[in-house]
C-alpha positions in Angstrom: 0.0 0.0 0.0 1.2 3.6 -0.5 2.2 5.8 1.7 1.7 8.6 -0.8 -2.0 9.6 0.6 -0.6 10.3 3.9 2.3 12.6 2.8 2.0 16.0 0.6 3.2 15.1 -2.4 5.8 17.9 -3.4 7.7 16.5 0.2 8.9 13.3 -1.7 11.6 13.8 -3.9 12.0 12.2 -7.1 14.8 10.3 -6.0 11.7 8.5 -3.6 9.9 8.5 -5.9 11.7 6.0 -8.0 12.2 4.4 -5.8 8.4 3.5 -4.8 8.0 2.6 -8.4 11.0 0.7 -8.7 8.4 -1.4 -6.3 5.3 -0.9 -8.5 4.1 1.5 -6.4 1.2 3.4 -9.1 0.7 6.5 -7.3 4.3 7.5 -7.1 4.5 6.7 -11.0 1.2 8.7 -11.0 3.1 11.9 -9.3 6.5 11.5 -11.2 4.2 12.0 -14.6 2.9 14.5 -13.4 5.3 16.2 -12.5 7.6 15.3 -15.5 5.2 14.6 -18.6 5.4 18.0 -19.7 9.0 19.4 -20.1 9.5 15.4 -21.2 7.1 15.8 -23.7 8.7 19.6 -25.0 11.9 17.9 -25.0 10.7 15.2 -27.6 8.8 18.4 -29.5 12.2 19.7 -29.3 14.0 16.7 -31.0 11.2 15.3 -33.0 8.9 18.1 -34.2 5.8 15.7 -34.8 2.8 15.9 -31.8 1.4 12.3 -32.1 4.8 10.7 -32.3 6.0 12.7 -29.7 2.6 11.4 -27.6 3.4 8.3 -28.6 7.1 8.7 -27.5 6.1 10.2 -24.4 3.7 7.2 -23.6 6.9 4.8 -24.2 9.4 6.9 -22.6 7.3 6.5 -18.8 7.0 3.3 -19.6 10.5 2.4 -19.5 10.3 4.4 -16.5 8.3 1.8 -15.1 10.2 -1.0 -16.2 13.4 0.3 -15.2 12.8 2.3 -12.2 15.0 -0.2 -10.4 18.1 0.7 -12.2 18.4 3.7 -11.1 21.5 4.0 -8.7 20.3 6.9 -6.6 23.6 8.8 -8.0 22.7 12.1 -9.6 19.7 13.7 -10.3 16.6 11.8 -10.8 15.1 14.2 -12.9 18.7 14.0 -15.1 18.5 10.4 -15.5 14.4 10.3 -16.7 15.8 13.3 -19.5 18.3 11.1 -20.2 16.3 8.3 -21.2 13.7 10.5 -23.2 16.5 11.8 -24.9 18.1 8.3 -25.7 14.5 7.6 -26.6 14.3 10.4 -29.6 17.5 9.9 -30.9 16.5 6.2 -31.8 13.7 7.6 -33.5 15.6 10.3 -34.9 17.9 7.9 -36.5 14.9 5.4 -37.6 13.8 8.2 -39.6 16.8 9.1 -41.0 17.2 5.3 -42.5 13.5 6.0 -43.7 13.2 9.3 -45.4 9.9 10.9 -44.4 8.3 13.7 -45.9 6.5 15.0 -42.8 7.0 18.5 -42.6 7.4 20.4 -39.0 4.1 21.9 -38.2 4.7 25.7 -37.3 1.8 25.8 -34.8 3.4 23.2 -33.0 6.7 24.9 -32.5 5.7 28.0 -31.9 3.7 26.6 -29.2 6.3 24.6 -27.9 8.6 27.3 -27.8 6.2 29.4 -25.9 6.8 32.2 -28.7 4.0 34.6 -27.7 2.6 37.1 -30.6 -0.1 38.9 -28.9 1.5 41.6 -28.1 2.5 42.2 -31.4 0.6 44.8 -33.6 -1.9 43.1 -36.0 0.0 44.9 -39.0 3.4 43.0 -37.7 2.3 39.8 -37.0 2.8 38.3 -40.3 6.2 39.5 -40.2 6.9 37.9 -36.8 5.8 34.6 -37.8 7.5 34.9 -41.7 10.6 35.8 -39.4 10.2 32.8 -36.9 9.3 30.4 -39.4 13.2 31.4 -41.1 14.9 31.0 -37.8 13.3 27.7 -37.0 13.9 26.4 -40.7 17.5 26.8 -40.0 17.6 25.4 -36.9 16.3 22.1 -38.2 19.1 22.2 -40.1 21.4 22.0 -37.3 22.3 18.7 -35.6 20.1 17.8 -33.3 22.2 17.9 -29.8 23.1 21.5 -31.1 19.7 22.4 -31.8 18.7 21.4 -27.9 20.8 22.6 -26.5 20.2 26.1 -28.1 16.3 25.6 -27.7 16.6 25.0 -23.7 19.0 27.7 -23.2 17.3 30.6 -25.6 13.4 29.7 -25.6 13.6 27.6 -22.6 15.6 29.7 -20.1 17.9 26.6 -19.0 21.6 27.7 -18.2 24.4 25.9 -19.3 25.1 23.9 -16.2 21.5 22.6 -16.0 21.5 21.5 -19.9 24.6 19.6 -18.7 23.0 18.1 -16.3 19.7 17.1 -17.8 21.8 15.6 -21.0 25.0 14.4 -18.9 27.3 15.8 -20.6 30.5 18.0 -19.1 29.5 21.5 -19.0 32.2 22.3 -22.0 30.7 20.2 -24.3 26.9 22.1 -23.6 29.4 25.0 -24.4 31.4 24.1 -27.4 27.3 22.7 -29.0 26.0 25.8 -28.2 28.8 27.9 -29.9 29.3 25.6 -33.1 25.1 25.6 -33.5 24.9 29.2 -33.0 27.3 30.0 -35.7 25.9 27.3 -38.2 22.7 29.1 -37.2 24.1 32.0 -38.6 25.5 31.0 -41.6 22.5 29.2 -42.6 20.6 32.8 -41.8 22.8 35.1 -43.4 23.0 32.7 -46.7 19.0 32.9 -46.0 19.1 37.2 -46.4 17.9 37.0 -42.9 18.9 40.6 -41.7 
């Protein structure tokens, strides 16, 4: 039986959390979903760019959580390890797709949503430049590797700082760095070669 009814949830910490699941415990998966599903599932948006596969991915990623809860070490951050696995997750796919040519096109709504982009202040005469603009910059970032592009998208739409991209990814922070720096200049490049002003 659970303990979780008797204890306010934001008390138990992840790290207890998988624990309890690492025992089947359902209402500690329950909570760690709840409390993880979404930046989980922007991450995938991030990295995959397609809503239903990243539902779909989402669904499979907490079920691995499930299965696997036990093998986490209790070493590091919980929160890191579950990213880590999600982000494991979406590169699989990412390479499945590349072996199978797709013709799937980004959807813009969806990434302008996921990157919390935010028009309505913007005058009605402008807003068609704003998204003509934003539609540019995220064309070239698809064309940046993907472990650039993240790591770009967390720290510039996301607000994540270096040291917690590091730490999500597990990576040293100099590598977060040195992907950040190369994928803002290919960025560039692929903007300026665009006429992007």
């Amino acid at each position: 039986m659970s303990e979780l009814t008797d204890v306010v949830s934001t008390d138990i910490s992840d790290e207890e959390l998988l624990r309890r699941i690492s025992l089947h415990d359902l209402p500690a998966y329950e909570l760690l979903y709840d409390r993880h599903a979404g930046p989980v599932y922007g991450l995938i948006m991030r990295m995959i760019k397609d809503r239903h596969l990243a539902e779909d991915l989402l669904q499979e990623i907490f079920w691995q959580v499930w299965q696997s809860a036990h093998q986490y070490q209790g070493s590091g951050v919980a929160a890191a390890w579950l990213f880590r696995i999600a982000r494991n997750r979406c590169l699989d796919e990412l390479r499945r797709q590349r072996a199978r040519p797709s013709s799937a096109a980004p959807d813009i709504t969806d990434m302008l949503e996921q990157q919390n982009l935010d028009t309505a202040d913007a005058s009605s005469e402008s807003q068609p430049e704003i998204m003509f603009n934003r539609s540019r910059i995220q064309e070239a970032l698809n064309d940046i590797p993907p472990d650039q592009r993240v790591c770009l998208e967390w720290a510039y739409f996301d607000g994540y700082t270096q040291r917690e991209i590091a730490e999500i990814i597990n990576v040293p922070i100099g590598t977060v760095k040195s992907r950040m720096r190369i994928g803002l200049e290919k960025l560039e490049r692929l903007l300026r070669s665009a006429g992007f002003p």
